[in-house]
C-alpha positions in Angstrom: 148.0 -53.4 94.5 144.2 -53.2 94.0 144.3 -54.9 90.7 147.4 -57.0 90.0 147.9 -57.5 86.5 147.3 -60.8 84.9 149.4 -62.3 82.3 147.5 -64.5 80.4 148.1 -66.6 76.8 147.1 -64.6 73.8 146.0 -66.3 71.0 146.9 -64.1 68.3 149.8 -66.1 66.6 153.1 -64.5 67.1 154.9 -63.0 63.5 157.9 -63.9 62.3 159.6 -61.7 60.6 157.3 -58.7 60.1 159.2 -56.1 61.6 157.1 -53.7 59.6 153.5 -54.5 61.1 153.1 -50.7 62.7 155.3 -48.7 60.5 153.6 -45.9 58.2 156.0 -44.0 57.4 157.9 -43.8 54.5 161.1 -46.4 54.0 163.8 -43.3 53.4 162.4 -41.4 57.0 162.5 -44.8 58.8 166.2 -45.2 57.7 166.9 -41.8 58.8 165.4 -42.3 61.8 166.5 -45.7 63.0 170.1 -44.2 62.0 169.9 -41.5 64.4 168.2 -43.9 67.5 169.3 -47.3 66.7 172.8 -46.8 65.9 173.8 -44.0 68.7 175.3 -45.7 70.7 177.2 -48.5 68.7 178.3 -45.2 65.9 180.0 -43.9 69.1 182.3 -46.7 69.8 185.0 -45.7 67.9 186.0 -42.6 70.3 187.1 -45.5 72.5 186.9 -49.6 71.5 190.5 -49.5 69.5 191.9 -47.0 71.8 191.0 -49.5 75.0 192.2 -53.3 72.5 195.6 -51.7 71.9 196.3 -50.6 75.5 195.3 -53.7 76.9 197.3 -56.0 74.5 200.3 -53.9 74.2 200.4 -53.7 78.0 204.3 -52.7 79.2 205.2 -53.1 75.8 205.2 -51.0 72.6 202.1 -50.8 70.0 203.2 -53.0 67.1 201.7 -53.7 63.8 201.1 -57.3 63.8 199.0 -56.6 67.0 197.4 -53.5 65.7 196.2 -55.6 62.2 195.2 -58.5 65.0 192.7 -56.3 67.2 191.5 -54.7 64.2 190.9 -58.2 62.6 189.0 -59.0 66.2 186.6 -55.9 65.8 186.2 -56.3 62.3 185.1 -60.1 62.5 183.0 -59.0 65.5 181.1 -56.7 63.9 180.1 -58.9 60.7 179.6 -62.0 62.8 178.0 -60.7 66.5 175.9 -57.9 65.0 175.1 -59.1 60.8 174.8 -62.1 61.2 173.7 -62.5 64.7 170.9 -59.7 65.4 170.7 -58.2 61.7 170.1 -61.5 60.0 168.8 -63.9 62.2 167.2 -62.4 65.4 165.9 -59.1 63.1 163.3 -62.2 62.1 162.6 -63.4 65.8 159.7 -60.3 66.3 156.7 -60.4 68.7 154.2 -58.8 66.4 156.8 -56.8 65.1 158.2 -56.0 68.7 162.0 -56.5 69.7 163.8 -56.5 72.5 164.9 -59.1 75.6 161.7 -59.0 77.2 159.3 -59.1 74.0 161.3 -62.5 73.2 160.6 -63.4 77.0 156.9 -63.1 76.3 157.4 -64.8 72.8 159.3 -67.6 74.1 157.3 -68.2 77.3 154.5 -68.3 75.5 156.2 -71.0 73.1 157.5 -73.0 75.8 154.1 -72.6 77.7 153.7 -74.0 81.5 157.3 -74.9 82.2 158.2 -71.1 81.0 159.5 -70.2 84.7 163.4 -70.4 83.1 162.2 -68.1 80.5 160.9 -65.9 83.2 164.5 -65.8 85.1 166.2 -65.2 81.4 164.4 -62.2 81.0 164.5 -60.7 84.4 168.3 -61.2 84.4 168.4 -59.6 80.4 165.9 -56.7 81.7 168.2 -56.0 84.6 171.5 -56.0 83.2 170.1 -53.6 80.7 169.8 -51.1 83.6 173.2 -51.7 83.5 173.8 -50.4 80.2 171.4 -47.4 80.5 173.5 -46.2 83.4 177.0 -46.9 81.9 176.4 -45.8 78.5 175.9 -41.8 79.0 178.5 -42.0 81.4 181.2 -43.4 79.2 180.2 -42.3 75.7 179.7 -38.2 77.1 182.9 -39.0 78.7 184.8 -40.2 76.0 183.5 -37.1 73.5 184.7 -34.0 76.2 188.1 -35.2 76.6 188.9 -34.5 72.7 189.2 -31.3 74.3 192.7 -32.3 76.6 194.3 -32.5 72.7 194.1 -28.8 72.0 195.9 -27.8 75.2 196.2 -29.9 78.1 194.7 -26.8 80.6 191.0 -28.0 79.0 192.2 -31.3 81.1 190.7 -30.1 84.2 187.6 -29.0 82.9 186.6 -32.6 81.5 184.5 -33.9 84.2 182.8 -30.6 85.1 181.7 -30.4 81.3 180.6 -33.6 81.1 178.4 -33.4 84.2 176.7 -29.9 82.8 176.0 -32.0 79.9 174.4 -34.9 81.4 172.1 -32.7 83.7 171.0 -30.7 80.9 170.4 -34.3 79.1 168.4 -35.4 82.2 166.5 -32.4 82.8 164.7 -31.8 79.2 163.4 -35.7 79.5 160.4 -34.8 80.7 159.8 -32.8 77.7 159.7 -35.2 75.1 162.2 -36.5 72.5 160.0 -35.6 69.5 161.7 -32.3 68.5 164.8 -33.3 69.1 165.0 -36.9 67.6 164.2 -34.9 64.1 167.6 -33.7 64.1 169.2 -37.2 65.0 169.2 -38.9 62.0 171.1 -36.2 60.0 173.4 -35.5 62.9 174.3 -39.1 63.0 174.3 -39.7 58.9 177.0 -36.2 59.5 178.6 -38.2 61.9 179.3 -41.6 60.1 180.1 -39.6 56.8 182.8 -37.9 59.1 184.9 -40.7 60.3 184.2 -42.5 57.1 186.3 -40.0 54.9 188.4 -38.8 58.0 189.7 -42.4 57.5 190.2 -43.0 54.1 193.6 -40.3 53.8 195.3 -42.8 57.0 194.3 -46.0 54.6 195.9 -44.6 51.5 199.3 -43.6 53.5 199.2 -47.6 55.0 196.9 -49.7 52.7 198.3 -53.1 54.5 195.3 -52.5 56.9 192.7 -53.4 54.7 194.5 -57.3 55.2 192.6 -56.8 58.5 189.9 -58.4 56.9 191.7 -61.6 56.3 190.9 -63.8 59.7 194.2 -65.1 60.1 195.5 -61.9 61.8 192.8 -62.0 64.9 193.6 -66.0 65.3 197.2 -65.2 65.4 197.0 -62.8 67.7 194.8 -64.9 70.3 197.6 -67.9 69.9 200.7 -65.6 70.0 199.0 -63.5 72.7 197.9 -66.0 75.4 195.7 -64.5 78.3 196.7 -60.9 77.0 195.0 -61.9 74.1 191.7 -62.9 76.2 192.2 -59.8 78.0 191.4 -57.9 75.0 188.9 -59.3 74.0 186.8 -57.5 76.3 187.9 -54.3 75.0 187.0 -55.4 71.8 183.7 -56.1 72.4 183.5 -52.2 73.4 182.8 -51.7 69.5 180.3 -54.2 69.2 178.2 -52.3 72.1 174.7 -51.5 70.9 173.9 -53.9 69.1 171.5 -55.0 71.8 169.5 -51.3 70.3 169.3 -53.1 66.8 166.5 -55.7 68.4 165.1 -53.4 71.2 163.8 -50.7 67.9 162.5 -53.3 65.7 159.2 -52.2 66.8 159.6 -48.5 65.9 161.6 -48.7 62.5 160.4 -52.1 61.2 162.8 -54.7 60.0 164.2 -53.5 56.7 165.4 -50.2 57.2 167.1 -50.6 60.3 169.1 -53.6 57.8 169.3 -51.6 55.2 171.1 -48.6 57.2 173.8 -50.9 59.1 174.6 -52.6 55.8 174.6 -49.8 53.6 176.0 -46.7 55.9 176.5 -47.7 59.3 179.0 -50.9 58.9 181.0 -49.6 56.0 181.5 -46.1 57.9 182.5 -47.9 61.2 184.7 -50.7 58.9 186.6 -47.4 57.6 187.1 -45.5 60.6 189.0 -48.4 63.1 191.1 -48.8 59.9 192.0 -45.9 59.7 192.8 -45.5 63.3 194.9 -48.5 62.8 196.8 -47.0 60.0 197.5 -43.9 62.0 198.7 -46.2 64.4 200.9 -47.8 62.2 202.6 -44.7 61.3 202.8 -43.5 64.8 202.5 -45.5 67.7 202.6 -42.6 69.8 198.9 -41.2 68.5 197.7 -44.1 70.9 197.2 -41.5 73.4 193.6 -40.7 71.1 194.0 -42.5 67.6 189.9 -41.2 67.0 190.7 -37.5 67.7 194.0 -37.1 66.2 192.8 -38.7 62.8 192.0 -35.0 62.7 193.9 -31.8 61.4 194.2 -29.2 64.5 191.8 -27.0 63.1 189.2 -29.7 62.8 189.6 -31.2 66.3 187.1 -28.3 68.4 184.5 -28.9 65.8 184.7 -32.7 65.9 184.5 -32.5 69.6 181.0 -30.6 69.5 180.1 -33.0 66.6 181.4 -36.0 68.7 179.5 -34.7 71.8 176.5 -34.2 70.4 176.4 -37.7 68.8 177.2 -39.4 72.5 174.4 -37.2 73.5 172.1 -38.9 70.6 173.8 -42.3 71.9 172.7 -41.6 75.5 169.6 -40.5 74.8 168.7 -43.9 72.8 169.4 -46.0 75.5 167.5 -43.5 78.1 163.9 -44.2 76.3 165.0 -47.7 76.2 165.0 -47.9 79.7 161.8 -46.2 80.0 160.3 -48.3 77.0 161.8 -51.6 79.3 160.4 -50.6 82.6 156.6 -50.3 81.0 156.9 -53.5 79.9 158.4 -55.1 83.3 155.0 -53.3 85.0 152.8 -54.6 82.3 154.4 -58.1 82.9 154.3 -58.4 86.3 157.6 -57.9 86.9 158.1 -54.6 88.4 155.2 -52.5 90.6 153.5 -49.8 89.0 154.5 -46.2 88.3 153.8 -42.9 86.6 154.0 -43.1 82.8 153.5 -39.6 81.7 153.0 -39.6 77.6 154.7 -36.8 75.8 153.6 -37.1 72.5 149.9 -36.9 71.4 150.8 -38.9 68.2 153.6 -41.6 69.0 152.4 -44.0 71.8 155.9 -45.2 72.4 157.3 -41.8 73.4 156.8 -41.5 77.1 158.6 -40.4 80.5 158.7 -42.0 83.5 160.3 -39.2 86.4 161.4 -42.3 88.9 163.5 -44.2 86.2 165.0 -40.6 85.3 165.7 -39.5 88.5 167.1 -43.2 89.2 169.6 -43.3 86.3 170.4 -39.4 86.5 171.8 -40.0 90.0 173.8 -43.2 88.8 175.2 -41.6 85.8 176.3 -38.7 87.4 178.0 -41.1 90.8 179.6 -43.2 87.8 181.2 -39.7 85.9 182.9 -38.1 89.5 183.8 -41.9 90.8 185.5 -43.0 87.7 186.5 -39.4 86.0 187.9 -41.0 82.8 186.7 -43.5 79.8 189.7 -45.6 80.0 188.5 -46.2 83.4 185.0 -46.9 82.6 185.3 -48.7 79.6 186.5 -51.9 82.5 183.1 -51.9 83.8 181.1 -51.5 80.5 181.2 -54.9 78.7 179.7 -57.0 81.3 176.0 -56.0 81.1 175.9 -56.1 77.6 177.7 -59.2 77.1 175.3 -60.4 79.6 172.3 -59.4 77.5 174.1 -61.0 74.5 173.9 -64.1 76.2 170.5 -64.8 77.3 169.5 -63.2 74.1 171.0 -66.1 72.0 169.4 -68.7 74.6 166.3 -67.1 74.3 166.7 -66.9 70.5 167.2 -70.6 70.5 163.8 -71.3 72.0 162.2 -69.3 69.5 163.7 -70.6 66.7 163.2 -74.3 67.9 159.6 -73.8 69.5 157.8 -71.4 67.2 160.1 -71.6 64.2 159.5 -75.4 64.5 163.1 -76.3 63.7 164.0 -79.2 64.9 166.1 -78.7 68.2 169.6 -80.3 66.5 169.4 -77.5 64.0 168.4 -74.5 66.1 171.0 -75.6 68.3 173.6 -76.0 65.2 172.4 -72.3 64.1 173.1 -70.8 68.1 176.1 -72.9 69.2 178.6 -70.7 67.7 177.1 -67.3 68.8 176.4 -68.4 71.9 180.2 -69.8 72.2 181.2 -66.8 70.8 179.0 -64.6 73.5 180.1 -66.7 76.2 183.8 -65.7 75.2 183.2 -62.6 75.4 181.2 -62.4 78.4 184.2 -64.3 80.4 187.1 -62.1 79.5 184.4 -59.5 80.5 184.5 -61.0 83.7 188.4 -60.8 84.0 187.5 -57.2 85.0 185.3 -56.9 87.6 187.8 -55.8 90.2 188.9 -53.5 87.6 184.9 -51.4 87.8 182.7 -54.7 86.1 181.3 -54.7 89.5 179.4 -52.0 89.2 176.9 -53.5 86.4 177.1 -56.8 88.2 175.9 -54.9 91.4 173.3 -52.8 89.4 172.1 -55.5 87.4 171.5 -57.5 90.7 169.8 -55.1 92.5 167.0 -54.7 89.7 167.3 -58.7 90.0 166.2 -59.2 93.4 163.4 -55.9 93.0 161.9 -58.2 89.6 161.9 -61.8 91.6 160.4 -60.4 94.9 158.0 -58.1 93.3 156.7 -60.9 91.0 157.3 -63.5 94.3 155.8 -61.6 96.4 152.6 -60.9 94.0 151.9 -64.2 93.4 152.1 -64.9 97.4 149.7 -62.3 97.6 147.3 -63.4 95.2 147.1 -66.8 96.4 146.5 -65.9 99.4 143.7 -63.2 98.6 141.9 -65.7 96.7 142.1 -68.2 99.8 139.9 -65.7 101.6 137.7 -64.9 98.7 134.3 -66.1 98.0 133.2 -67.5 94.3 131.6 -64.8 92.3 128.9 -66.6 90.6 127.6 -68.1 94.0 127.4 -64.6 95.1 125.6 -63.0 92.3 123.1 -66.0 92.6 122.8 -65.0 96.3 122.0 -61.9 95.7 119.4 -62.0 93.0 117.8 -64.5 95.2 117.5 -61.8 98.4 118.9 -58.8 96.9 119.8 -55.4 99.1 118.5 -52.0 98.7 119.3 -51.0 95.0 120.8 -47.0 94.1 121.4 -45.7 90.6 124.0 -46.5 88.3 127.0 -48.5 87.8 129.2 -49.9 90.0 132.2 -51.2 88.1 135.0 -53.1 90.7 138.2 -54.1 89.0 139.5 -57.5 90.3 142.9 -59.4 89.3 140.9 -62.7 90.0 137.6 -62.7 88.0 136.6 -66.2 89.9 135.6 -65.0 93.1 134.5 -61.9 94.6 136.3 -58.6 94.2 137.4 -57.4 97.9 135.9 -54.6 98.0 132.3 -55.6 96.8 132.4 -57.6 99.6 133.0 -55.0 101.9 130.7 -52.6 100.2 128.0 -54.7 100.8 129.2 -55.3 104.5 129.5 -51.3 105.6 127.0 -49.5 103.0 124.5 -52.8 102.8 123.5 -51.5 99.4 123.8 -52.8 95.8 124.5 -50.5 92.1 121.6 -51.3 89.5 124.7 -52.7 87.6 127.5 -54.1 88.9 130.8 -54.9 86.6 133.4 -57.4 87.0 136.6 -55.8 85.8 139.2 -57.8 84.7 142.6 -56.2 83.2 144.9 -58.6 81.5 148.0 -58.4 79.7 149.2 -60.5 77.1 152.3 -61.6 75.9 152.3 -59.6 72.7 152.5 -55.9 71.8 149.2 -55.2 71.1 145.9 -56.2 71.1 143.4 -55.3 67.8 140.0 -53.6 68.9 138.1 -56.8 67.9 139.9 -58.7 70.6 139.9 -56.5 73.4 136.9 -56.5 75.2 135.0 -59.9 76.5 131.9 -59.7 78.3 130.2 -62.2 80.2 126.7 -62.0 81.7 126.3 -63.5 85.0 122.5 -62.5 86.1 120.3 -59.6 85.3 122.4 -57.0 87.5 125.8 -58.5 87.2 128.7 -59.0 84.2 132.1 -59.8 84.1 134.2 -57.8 81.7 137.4 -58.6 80.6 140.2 -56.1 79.3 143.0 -56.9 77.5 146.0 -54.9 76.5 149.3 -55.5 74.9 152.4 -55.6 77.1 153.5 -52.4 74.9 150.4 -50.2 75.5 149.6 -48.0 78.2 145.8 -49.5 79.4 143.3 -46.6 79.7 139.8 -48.1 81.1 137.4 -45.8 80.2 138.6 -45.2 76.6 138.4 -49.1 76.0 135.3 -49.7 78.3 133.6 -47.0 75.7 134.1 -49.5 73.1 131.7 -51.9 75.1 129.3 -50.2 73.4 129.2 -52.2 70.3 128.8 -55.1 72.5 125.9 -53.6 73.7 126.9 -52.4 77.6 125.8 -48.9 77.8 128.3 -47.2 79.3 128.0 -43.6 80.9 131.3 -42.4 82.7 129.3 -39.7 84.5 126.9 -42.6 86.2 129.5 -44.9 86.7 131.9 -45.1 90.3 134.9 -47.3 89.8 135.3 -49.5 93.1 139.3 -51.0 94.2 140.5 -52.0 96.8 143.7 -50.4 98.7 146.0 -53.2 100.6 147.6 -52.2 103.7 150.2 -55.1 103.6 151.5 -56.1 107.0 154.6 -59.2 107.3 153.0 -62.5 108.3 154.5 -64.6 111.0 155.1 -67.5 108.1 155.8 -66.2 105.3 156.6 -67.6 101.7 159.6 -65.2 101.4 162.6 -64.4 104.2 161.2 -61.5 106.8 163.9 -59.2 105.2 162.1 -60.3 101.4 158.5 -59.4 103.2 159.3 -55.7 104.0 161.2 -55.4 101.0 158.0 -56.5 98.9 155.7 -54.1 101.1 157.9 -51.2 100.2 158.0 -51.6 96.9 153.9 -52.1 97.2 153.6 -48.9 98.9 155.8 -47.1 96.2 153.8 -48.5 93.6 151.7 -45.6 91.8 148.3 -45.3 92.3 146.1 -47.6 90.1 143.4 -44.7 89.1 146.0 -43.1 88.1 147.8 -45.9 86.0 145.0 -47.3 84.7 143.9 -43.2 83.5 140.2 -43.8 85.9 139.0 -40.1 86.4 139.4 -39.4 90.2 136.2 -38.3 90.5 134.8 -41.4 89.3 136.6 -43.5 92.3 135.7 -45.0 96.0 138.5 -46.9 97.5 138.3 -49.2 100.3 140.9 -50.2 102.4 141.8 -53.8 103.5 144.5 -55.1 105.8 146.3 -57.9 104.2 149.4 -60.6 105.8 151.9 -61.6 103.5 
């Protein structure tokens, strides 16, 4: 808590539509890459979206082809409108210096919208938390939904499902901390093997019953939702199940860049997905019975154990996608304010965005595994998996509209006209979602709201705290005057005390001065802010403001995607002419022992909720990379 981060307004003008601002790589590696991470999780939908439609329309009843053409007319609309037109040619262009994601369109749109941005705030805490959501569901259901391939070659593998699936996810969880480098080099041709494997696994079920291909005609999902009544809105939340990912599409801009994560979903990933629930369909068609697995039994016998390893290690690929996008999400909730901080170990030397976090693995390892032995089967996860993406869908399209109306500068009549019927459509979805929270939707709902209430009272209870430490504090500039005037006894070097509020004094100068009565030869003002965009460029990181001969106020500034190391960046200060020497430097913060005030801002139950997660927070030397050796803390009683 010694040095709450600031958010402040950057004035570096946000991009539209340069998805490609950081990527150096060549276009045909970036395609094979973002196929491998992007498209994971929404590649693996087909082991279960169809199977999960048809059971819930056909209910008591048989599987019949009218409704088989109508779901598959459902999932094939859904995919060209939600995730082309939606997120691959509209939002794709909605970047924040070529950053995706929920919460990089928070800090775009807040920034947009300006003071009155606190709605914008609540948007993205509820998108951020309901992605937890997804990060804890998706290994769960899509390792799930791979293993049991393995009930089709005899029905004694049935048993050994679960137990399978939970060696799987340990060893998944366990080699995290190792990095993702080595192994995301084999994900884009696993995944190109993948979609080229239910792509022509397909096509022999299309030639036997070619009257799937009317799918594509609209009529056939409209005629199904009139002729189905609430079965038909029933279903629709099982069709959403193949849409499921497309939440990744926006979160990667920032690694892949704009056009070949396009490129790949036009050119690969759509047409191989397009192909594959037809084909399923067909198969139904010619046997209603298959419904028990239309994916798997697509397949001759002898191909089924070598499409289950194939189809496991792609859910793998899936999982691990959505993994690093929670870690990727939770640094920027700390560098927003949003959540407290905690260890971010790097584990690559070259790729900034490839890092670890043991908490959040630990955290989601523990749900996944609780989620595999509570529910046991897909069929019965599926039920609870629609609701936190469908969630994200929808503040993602609100969100969207602010950015296109605000920074865009459309007018609001035709931003609105452009997001209307995605956010209808969204809002659809997300209520027959709903329909099945009894059924296991409860348990995103509960997750999501959890990491809810942790985001509001952490940033709540900050802001308490800040206001409340500047009450007490004294003006800097008053003191530095007071001090040239009738300065103490000077020692050697630098004294460098970071601060959250650069106005007044830093606590622990003050009480420096008040126990050691002494004064540095130079003293520093340290200032760490974090901007609303990705990244900061060198030339705009570093202000530095001279307040008298012996004291200066220095300002750091870091994007909300980069991890803030102060002596790396304070060693650029040199061009600004501060002579900086790590070895005669001591870096000065001050440690909060937070105790519940009698009136509070926040309920008593909010208080000690906030002072836990304070106290669980990871250590700001260590966060901020500060050698240890370098540091004095001083402690200070707080009551909040």
């Amino acid at each position: 808590m010694s040095s709450q981060i600031a958010i402040t307004a950057a004035e570096t003008p946000a991009a539209n539509g340069h998805g490609e601002a950081h990527c150096t790589a060549g276009f045909k590696a970036l395609m094979l890459g973002c196929i491998g991470v992007v498209y994971g999780d929404i590649g693996t939908s087909p082991l279960y979206a169809l199977r999960e439609a048809i059971v819930a329309a056909s209910g008591s009843g048989g599987v019949t082809t009218p409704a088989i053409l109508g779901i598959l007319s459902l999932i094939l609309w859904a995919l060209i409108i939600v995730v082309t037109l939606k997120y691959v040619v509209i939002l794709l262009r909605a970047d924040n210096n070529g950053e995706g994601g929920t919460l990089a369109l928070m800090a775009l749109a807040q920034r947009a919208v300006g003071k009155g941005g606190g709605a914008i705030v609540l948007l993205g805490i509820i998108s951020g938390a309901l992605f937890y959501g997804d990060a804890v569901l998706t290994p769960a259901l899509s390792v799930l939904s791979a293993i049991e391939g393995i009930k089709l070659v005899t029905t004694t593998f049935e048993h050994y499902v679960v137990p399978l699936t939970v060696i799987i996810l340990i060893v998944l969880f366990a080699v995290q901390s190792r990095g993702t480098a080595r192994v995301a080099a084999f994900f884009g041709p696993v995944m190109c093997v993948w979609f080229a494997v239910i792509a022509i696994a397909a096509v022999p079920q299309i030639m036997r019953h070619p009257e799937v291909l009317s799918a594509f005609n609209p009529f056939h999902a409209v005629s199904f939702m009139i002729h189905h009544g609430v079965i038909g809105f029933v279903t629709l939340g099982a069709v959403f199940l193949a849409v499921t990912g497309a939440e990744a599409l926006y979160a990667d801009l920032g690694h892949f860049g704009k056009r070949p994560i396009q490129t790949a979903w036009l050119f690969i990933v759509l047409p191989s997905l397009a192909l594959n629930y037809m084909g399923q369909g067909a198969l139904l068609i010619g046997d209603p019975k298959a419904i028990e697995n239309p994916f798997f039994l697509m397949f001759p016998d002898w191909a089924l154990i070598p499409m289950v390893v194939l189809a496991a290690l792609a859910t793998v690929i899936a999982s691990q996608a959505v993994i690093t996008g929670a870690y990727s999400l939770t640094r920027t909730a700390i560098q927003l304010g949003l959540m407290p901080r905690l260890e971010i170990r790097h584990t690559s030397e070259s790729h900034s965005g490839q890092i670890y976090i043991p908490r959040i693995n630990l955290l989601l390892f523990i749900s996944v595994i609780l989620l595999v032995l509570l529910f046991r089967s897909s069929s019965a996860l599926a039920s609870a998996y629609g609701i936190s993406v469908t969630g994200t869908m929808v503040v993602t399209a609100m969100m969207g509209f602010v950015v296109i109306w605000r920074v865009w500068k459309w007018s609001a009549v035709t931003a609105a006209a452009l997001i209307a019927p995605f956010l209808f459509l969204d809002l659809t979805f997300l209520a027959a979602n709903l329909l099945k929270v009894f059924e296991g939707g409860w348990v995103p709902l509960a997750l999501g709201g959890i990491v809810m209430l942790l985001m509001y009272t952490w940033r709540r209870g900050s802001r308490l705290l800040f206001e409340k430490s500047r009450k007490l504090e004294f003006p800097l500039v008053e003191l530095a005057a007071m001090l040239e005037k009738r300065p103490p006894q000077r020692v050697p070097g630098t004294a460098v005390f970071l601060t959250s509020d650069p106005e007044s004094a830093p606590t622990a100068l003050m009480h420096s001065l008040k126990h050691y009565k002494v004064l540095h030869e130079k003293n520093v003002i340290l200032t760490i802010e974090t901007a609303p965009t990705p990244r900061i460029n060198d030339s705009e990181r570093i202000r530095m403001e001279q307040l008298s001969e012996t004291f200066s106020k220095i300002t750091l500034r870091f994007g909300f995607m980069e991890q803030p190391n102060v002596p790396r960046t304070l060693a650029l200060a040199r061009k600004l002419g501060w002579q900086f020497d790590i070895m005669a430097t001591s870096f000065f913060l001050s440690r909060r022992a937070l105790k519940p005030a009698v009136h509070s801002g926040m309920p008593r139950w909010q208080d000690h909720l906030f002072i836990a997660l304070s106290r669980s927070s990871n250590d700001a030397t260590d966060y901020f990379q500060i050698p240890t050796g370098r540091v004095v803390e001083v402690g200070t009683q707080v009551t909040i």
